[in-house]
C-alpha positions as CSV (number, residue, x, y, z in Angstrom):
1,X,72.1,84.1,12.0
2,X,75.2,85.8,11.0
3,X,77.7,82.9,9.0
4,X,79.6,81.5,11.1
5,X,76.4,80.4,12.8
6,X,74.9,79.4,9.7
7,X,77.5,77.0,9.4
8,X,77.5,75.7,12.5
9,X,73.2,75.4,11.3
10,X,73.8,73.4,8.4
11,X,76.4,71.0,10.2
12,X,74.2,70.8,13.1
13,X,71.1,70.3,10.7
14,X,72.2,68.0,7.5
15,X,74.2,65.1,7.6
16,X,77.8,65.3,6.4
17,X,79.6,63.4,4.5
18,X,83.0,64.4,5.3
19,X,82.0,64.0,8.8
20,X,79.9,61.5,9.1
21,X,80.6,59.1,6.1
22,X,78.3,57.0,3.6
23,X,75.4,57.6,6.4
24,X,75.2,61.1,5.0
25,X,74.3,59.4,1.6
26,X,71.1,59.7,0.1
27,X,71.2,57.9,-3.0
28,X,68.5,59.4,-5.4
29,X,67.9,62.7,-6.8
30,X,64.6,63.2,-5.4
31,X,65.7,65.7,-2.3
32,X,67.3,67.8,-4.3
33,X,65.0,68.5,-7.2
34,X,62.7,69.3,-4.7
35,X,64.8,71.6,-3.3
36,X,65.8,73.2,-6.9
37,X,62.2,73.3,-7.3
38,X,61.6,75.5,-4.2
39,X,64.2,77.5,-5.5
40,X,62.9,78.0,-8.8
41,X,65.1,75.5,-10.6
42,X,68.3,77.8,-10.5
43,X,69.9,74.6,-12.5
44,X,68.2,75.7,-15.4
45,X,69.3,79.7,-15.5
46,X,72.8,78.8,-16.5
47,X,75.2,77.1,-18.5
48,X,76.8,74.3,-17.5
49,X,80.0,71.5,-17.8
50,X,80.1,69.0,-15.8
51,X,83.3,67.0,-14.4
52,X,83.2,63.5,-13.2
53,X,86.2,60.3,-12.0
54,X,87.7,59.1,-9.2
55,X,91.4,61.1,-9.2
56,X,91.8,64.7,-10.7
57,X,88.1,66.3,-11.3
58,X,88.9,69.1,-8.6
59,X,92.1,69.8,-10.6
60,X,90.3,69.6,-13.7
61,X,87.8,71.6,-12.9
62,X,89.8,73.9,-11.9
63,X,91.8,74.1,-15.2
64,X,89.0,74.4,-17.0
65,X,87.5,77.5,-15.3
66,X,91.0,79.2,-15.4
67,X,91.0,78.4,-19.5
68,X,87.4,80.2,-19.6
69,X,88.1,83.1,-18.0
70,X,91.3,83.8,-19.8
71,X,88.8,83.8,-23.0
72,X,86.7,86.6,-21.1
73,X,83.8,84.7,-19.6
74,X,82.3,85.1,-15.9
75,X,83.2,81.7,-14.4
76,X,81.1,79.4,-11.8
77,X,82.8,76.5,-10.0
78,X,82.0,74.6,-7.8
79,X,83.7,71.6,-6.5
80,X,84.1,69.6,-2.7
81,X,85.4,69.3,0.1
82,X,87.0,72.0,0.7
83,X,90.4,72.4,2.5
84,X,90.3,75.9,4.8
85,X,86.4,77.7,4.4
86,X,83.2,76.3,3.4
87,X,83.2,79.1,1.1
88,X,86.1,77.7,-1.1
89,X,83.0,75.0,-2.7
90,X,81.7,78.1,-4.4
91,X,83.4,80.3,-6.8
92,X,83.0,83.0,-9.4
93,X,86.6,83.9,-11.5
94,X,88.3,82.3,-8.6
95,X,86.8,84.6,-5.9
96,X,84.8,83.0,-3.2
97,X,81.3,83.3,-2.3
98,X,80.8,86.0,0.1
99,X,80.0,85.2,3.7
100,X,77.1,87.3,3.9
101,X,75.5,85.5,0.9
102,X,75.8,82.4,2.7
103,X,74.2,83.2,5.4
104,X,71.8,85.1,4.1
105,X,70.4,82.3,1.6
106,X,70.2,80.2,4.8
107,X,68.4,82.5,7.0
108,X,65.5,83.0,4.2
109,X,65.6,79.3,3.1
110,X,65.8,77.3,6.3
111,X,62.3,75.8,6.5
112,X,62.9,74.1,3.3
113,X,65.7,72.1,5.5
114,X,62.4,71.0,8.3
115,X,60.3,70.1,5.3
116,X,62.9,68.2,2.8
117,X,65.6,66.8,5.0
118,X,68.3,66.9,2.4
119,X,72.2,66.6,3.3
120,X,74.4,68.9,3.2
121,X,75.9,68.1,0.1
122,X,72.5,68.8,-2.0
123,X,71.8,71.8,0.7
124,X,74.9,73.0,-0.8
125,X,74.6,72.3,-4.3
126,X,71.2,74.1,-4.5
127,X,73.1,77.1,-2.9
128,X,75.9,76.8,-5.8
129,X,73.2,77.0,-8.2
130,X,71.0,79.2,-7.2
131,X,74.5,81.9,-6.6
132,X,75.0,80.9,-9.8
133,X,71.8,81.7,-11.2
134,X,71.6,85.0,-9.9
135,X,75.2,86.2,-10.6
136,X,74.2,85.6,-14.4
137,X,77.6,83.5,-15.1
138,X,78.6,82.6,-18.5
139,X,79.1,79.2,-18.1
140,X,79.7,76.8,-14.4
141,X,82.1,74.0,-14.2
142,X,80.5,71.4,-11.9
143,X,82.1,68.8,-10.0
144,X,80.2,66.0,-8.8
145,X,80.9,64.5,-5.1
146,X,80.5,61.1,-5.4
147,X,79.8,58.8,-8.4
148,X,77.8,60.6,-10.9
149,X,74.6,58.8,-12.1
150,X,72.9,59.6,-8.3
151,X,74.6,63.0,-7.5
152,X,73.3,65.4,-6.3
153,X,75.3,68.0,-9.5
154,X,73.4,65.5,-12.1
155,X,70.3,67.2,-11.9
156,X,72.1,70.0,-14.5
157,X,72.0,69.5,-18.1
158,X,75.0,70.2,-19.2
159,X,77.1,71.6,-22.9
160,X,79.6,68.9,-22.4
161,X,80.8,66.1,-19.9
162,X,84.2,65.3,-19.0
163,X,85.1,62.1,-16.6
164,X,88.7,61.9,-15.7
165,X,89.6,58.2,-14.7
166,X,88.2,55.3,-12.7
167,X,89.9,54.1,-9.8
168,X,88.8,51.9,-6.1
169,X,87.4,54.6,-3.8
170,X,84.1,54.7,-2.3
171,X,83.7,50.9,-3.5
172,X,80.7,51.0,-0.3
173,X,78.6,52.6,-2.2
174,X,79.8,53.0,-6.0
175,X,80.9,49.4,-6.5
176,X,83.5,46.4,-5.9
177,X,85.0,46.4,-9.4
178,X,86.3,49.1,-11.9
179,X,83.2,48.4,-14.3
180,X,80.7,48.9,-11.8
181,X,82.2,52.6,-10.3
182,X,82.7,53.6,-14.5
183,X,79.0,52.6,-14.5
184,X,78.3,55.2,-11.5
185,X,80.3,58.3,-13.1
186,X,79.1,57.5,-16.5
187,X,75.6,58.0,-15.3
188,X,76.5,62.0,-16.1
189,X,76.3,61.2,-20.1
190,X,73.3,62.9,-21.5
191,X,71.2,62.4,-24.7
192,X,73.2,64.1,-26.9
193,X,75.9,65.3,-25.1
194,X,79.4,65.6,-25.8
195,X,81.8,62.9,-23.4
196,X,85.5,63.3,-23.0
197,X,87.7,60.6,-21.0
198,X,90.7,61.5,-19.8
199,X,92.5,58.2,-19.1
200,X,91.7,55.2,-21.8
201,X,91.5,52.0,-19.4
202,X,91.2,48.6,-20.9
203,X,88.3,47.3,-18.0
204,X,86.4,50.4,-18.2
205,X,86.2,51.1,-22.0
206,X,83.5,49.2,-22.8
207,X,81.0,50.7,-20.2
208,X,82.0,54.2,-21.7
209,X,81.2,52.7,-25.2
210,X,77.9,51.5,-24.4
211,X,76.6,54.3,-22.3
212,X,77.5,57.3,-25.1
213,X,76.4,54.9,-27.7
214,X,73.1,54.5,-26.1
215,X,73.2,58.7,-25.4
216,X,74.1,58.9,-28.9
217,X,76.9,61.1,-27.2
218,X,80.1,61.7,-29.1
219,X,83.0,60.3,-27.3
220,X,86.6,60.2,-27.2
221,X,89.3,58.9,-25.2
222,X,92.2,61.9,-24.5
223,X,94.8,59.7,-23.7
224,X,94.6,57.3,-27.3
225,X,94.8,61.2,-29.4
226,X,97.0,62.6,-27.9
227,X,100.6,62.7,-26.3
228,X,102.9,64.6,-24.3
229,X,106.0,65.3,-25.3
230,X,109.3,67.3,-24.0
231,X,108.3,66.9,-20.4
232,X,109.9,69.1,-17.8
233,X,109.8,69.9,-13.8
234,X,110.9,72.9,-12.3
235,X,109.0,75.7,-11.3
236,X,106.8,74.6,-13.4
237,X,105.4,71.5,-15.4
238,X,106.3,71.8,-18.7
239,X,105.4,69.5,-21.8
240,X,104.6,69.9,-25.7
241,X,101.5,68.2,-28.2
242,X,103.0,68.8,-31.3
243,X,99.6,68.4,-33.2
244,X,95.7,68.4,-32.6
245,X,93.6,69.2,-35.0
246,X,93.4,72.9,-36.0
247,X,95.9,73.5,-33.1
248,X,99.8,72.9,-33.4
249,X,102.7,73.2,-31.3
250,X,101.0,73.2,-28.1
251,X,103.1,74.5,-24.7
252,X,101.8,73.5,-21.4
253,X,103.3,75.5,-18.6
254,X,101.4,74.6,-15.5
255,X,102.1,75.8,-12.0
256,X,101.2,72.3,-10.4
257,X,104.1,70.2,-11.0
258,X,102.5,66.9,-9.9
259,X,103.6,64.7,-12.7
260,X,99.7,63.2,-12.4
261,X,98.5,66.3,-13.7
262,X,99.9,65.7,-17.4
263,X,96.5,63.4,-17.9
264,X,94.4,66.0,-16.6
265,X,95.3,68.4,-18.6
266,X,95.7,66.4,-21.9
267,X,91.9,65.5,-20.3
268,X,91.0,68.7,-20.9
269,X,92.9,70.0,-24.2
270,X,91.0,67.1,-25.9
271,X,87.6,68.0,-24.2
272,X,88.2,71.7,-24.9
273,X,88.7,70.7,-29.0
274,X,85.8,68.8,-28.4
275,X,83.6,71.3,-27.6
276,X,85.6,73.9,-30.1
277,X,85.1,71.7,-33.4
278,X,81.2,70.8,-31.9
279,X,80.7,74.7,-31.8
280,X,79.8,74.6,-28.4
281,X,82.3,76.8,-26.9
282,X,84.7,77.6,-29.2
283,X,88.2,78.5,-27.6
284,X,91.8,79.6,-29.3
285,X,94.8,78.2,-28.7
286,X,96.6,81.1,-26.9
287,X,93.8,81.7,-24.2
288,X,94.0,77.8,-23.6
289,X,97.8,78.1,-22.9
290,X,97.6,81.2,-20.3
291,X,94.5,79.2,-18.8
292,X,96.8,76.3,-17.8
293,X,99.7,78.7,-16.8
294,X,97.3,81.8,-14.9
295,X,95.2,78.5,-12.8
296,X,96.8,79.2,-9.4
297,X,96.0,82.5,-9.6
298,X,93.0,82.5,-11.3
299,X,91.0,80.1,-9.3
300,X,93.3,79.2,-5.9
301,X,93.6,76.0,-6.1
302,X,95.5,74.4,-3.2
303,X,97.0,70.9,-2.0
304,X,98.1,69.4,-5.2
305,X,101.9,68.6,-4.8
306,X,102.2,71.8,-3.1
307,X,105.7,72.6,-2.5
308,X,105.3,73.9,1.2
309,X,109.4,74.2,1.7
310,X,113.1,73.3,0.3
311,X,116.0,71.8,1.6
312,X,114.3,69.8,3.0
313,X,111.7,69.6,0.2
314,X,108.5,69.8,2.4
315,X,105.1,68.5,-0.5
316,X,101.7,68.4,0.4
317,X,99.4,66.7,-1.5
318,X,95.7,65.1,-1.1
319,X,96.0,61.9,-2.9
320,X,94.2,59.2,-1.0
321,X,93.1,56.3,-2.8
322,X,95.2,53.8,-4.1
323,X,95.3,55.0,-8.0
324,X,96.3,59.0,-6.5
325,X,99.2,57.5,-4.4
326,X,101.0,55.4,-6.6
327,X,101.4,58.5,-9.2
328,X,102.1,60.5,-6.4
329,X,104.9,58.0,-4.5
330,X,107.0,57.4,-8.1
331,X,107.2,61.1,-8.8
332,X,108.4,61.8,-5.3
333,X,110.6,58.6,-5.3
334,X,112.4,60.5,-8.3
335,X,113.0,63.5,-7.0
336,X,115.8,63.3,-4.3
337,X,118.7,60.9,-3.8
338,X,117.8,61.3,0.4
339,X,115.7,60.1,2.6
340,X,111.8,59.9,2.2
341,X,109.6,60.9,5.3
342,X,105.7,60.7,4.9
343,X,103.3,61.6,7.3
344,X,100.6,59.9,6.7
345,X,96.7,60.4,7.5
346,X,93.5,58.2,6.6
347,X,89.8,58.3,7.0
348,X,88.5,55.0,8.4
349,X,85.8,54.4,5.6
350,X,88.8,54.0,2.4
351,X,90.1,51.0,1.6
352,X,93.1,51.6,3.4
353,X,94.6,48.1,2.8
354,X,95.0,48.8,-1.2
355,X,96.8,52.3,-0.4
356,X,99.1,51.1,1.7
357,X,100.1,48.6,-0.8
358,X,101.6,51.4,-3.1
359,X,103.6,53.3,-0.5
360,X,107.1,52.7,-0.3
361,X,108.6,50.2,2.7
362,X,112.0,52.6,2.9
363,X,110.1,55.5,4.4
364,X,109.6,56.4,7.6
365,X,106.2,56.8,8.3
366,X,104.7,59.6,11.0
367,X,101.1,58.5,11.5
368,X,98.7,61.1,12.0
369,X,95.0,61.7,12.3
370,X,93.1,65.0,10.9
371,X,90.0,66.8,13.4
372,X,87.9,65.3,11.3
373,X,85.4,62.2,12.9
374,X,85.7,60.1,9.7
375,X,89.6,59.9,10.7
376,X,91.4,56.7,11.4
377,X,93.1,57.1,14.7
378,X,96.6,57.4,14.4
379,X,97.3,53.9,16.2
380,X,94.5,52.4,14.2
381,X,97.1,53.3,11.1
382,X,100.1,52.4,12.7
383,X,99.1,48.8,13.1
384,X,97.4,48.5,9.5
385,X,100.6,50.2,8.0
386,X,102.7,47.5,10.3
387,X,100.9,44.7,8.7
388,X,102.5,46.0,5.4
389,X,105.8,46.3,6.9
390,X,105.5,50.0,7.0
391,X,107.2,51.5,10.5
392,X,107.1,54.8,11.9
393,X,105.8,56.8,14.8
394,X,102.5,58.1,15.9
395,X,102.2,61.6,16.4
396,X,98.6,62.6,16.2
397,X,98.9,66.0,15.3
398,X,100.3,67.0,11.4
399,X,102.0,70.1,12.4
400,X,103.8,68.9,15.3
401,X,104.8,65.7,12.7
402,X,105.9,68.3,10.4
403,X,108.0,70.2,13.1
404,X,109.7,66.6,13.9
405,X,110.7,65.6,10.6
406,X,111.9,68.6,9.9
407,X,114.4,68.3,12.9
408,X,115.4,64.9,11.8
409,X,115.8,65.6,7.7
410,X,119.0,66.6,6.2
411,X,118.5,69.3,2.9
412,X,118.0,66.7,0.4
413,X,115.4,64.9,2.3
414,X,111.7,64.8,1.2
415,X,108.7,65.4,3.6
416,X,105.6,64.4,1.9
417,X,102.0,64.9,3.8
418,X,99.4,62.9,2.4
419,X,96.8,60.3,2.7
420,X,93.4,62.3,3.3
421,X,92.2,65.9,2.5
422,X,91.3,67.3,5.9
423,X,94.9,66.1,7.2
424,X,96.3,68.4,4.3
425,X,93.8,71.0,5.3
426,X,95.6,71.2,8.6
427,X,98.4,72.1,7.7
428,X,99.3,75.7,9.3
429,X,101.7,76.8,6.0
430,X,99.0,75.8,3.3
């Protein structure tokens, strides 16, 4: 099989999540230990960090590689879905696994698909690890997929743990309440293992508490230590920490301007001192600061209040549960005096009815559904948003909705695409 039919293999072969939804699920880590085990527990060959929480791991992750490699170290990431190629789940100092790898690990290691019947997502993690393995990385930032405690990536045992925020998403299968889902993605705390939070929330604290406590894990909260001051968008997002620890006067340039990503980063300063003053990795100040200015570059990360065009401002971004839409909607809501457009995508299985209770009633709406089977129809939408008093058309398709707006927005309009991943993975100028 050359790749593109080893995609179509595993697709054909594993079930999906992205395609297919909470079906695709296989709670337990029992598939793909015994996959990892075939494969001569690659997990083991390498060190590892591993990311967790409902809104910004991918863009943590992401920062965290790009401050590593500024310090000299080969780099593994690996995080999901992704947006244009498979091969985008799989990196090494930003570059993507090569093709032939792919399906060359898939040609030699197909039977183990007939005998263990995993899903794609642990088909794919044991692929990440075992390209991992034999690259001989310094160190691999994993992000989980879903939850933490039952993911497929917790099988790794890693330096240090971070876990970004707990919001509603996935509720199906990680919980009804914030506790329970903060039970889920805590379940990445090891025995002894550093845990950083990025985002201190009053129902979630205690779970944190008790589960490092129990780990006899050292924990702290980023968001009680430290502040940002000086903030600043342009071309970039800029903001100060005047202190931390052994570090002072801190400058944060980052290229992704989303105002969420201020608590991802101060995330991962605070996890990065962690695992400085712990000896674990130890990292300098100066390498820190080009990480968070050189990410774009160094890693490619895409779809995060992505300015696409100007005048009219034209902003993807793949915020699609109720905690990544409100951050996103009151940044954009600042950002022009005109007229707000949003075209707007959903997959059938989120809880659709919270989201749409954070988007603004003044827009008008374009309402869109992605390729992708998990998608709500676009008339599906329509009538949900309706029932919130939210009005617009339906135009399936999220070019042609861009193409439209565009005709209809003056220069100091704002065009924002949002509301599911694989909709922003559409998009032709992305």
């Amino acid at each position: 099989m050359n790749y593109q039919e080893a995609i179509q293999f595993l697709y054909a072969q594993l079930p999906v999540f992205h395609k297919v939804g909470k079906k695709a699920y296989k709670p337990g880590l029992t598939n793909v230990l015994a996959l990892c085990d075939r494969l001569d527990n690659p997990q083991h060959q390498f060190k590892s960090l591993h990311i967790a929480g409902t809104n910004g791991k991918g863009s943590s992750s992401h920062f965290m590689s790009s401050i590593l490699q500024e310090h000299g170290y080969k780099v593994g990431l690996y995080t999901s879905p992704h947006l244009k190629r498979f091969t985008e789940r799989i990196k090494i100092n930003g570059q993507e696994i090569p093709e032939n790898w792919v399906s060359h690990f898939v040609n030699i290691h197909q039977s183990h698909i007939q005998e263990i019947r995993p899903s794609f997502f642990e088909w794919t993690v044991a692929m990440a690890f075992t390209y991992f393995a034999e690259q001989q990385i310094d160190y691999a930032i994993i992000e989980t997929g879903l939850g933490g405690r039952l993911d497929s990536t917790n099988i790794i045992s890693p330096l240090a743990c971070l876990i970004t925020n707990i919001g509603y998403d996935h509720q199906d299968i990680l919980g009804e309440s914030l506790p329970e889902i903060a039970s889920e993605k805590a379940g990445i705390i090891k025995k002894g293992v550093p845990v950083t939070i990025s985002e201190y929330q009053e129902e979630t604290y205690a779970v944190f508490e008790q589960q490092a406590q129990a780990c006899q894990s050292a924990l702290i909260f980023a968001s009680k230590e430290i502040k940002a001051e000086s903030i600043d968008m342009g071309e970039y997002l800029t903001f100060k920490v005047s202190q931390y620890h052994e570090w002072e006067n801190i400058h944060v340039k980052s290229p992704y301007v989303g105002m969420y990503q201020i608590q991802n980063i101060i995330g991962v300063l605070a996890w990065s001192l962690q695992m400085t003053e712990a000896g674990i990795i130890p990292l300098n100040q100066k390498a820190w600061e080009r990480g968070i200015e050189r990410v774009a570059k160094n890693t490619g990360l895409k779809g995060r209040f992505e300015i696409l065009d100007q005048k009219p401002w034209l902003i993807a971004d793949t915020a699609h549960n109720e905690h990544g839409l409100r951050l996103l909607i009151q940044q954009i809501e600042g950002m022009s005096t005109g007229r707000l457009f949003i075209i707007l995508g959903m997959v059938a299985d989120k809880d659709i009815q919270r989201a749409l209770q954070v988007l603004p009633k003044q827009a008008k709406y374009f309402f869109c559904q992605s390729g992708n089977p998990r998608s709500l129809s676009a008339e599906g939408l329509q009538e949900k948003a309706k029932n919130n008093e939210l009005i617009g058309i339906c135009v399936k398709e999220v070019n042609e909705a861009i193409r439209m707006a565009k005709l209809e927005a003056n220069e100091n309009d704002v065009i924002l695409v949002t509301g599911s991943t694989y909709m922003v993975a559409e998009i032709e100028q992305l």
